[in-house]
N, CA, C and O atoms as a GROMACS GRO file, in nm:
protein
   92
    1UNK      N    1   6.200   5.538  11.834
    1UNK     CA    2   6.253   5.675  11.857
    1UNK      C    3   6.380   5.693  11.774
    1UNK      O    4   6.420   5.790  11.709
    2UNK      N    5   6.426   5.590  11.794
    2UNK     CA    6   6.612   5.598  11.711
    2UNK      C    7   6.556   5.626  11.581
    2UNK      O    8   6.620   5.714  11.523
    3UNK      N    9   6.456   5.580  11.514
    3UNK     CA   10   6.410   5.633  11.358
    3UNK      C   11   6.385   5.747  11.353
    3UNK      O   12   6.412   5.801  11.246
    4UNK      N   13   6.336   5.819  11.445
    4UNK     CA   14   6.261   5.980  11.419
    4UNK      C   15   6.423   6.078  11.406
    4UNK      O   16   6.454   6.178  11.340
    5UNK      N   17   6.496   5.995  11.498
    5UNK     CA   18   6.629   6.091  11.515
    5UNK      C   19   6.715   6.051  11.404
    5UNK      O   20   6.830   6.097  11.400
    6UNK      N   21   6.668   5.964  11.306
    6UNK     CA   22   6.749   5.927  11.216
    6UNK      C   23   6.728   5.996  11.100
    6UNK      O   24   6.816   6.009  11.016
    7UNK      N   25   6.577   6.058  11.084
    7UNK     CA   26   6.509   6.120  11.026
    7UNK      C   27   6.562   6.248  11.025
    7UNK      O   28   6.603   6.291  10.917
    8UNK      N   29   6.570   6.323  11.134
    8UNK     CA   30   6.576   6.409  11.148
    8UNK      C   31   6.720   6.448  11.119
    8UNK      O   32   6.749   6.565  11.145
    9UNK      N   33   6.774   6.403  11.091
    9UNK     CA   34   6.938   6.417  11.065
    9UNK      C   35   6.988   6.403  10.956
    9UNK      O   36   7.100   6.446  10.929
   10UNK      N   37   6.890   6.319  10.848
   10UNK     CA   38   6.862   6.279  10.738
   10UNK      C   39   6.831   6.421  10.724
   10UNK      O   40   6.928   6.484  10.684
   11UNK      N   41   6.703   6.505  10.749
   11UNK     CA   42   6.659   6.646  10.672
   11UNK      C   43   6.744   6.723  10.682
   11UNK      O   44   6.744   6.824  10.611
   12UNK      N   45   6.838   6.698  10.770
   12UNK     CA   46   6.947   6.833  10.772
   12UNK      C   47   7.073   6.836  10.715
   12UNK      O   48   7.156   6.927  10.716
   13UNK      N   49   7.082   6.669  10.639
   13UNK     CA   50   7.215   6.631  10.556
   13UNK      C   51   7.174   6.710  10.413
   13UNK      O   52   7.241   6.780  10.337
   14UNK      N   53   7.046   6.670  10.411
   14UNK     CA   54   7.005   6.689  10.243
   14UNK      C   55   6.825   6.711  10.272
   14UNK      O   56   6.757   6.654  10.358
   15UNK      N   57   6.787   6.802  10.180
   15UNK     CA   58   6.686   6.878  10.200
   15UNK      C   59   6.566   6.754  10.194
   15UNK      O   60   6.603   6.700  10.090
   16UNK      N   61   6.487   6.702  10.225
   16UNK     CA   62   6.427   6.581  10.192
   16UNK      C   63   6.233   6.666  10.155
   16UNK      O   64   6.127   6.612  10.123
   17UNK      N   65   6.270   6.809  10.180
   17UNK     CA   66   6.118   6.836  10.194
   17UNK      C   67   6.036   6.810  10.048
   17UNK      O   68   5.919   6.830  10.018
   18UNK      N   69   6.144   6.757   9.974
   18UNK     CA   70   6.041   6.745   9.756
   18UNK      C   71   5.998   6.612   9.796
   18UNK      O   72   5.878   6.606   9.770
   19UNK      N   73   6.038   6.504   9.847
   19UNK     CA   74   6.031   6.397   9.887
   19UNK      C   75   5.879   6.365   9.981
   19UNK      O   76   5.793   6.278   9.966
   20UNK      N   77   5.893   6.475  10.079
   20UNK     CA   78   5.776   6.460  10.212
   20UNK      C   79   5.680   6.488  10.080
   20UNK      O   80   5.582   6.418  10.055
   21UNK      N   81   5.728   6.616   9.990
   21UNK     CA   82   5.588   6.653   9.875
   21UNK      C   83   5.533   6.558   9.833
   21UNK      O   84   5.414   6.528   9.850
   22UNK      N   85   5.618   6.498   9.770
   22UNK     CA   86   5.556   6.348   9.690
   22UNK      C   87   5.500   6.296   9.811
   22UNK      O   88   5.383   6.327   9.834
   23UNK      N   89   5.555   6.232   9.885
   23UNK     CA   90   5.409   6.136   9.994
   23UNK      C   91   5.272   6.212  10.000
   23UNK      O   92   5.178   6.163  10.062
   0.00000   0.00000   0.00000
């Protein structure tokens, strides 16, 4: 769980959605 919220805090520092594109 601590990863998803780490995640999620991560997308809101810096846009990560070109990143999710590539996967």
């Amino acid at each position: 769980m601590l990863c998803y919220v780490m995640l999620i805090i991560t997308w809101r520092q810096q846009p990560i959605m070109n990143e999710m594109e590539r996967l």
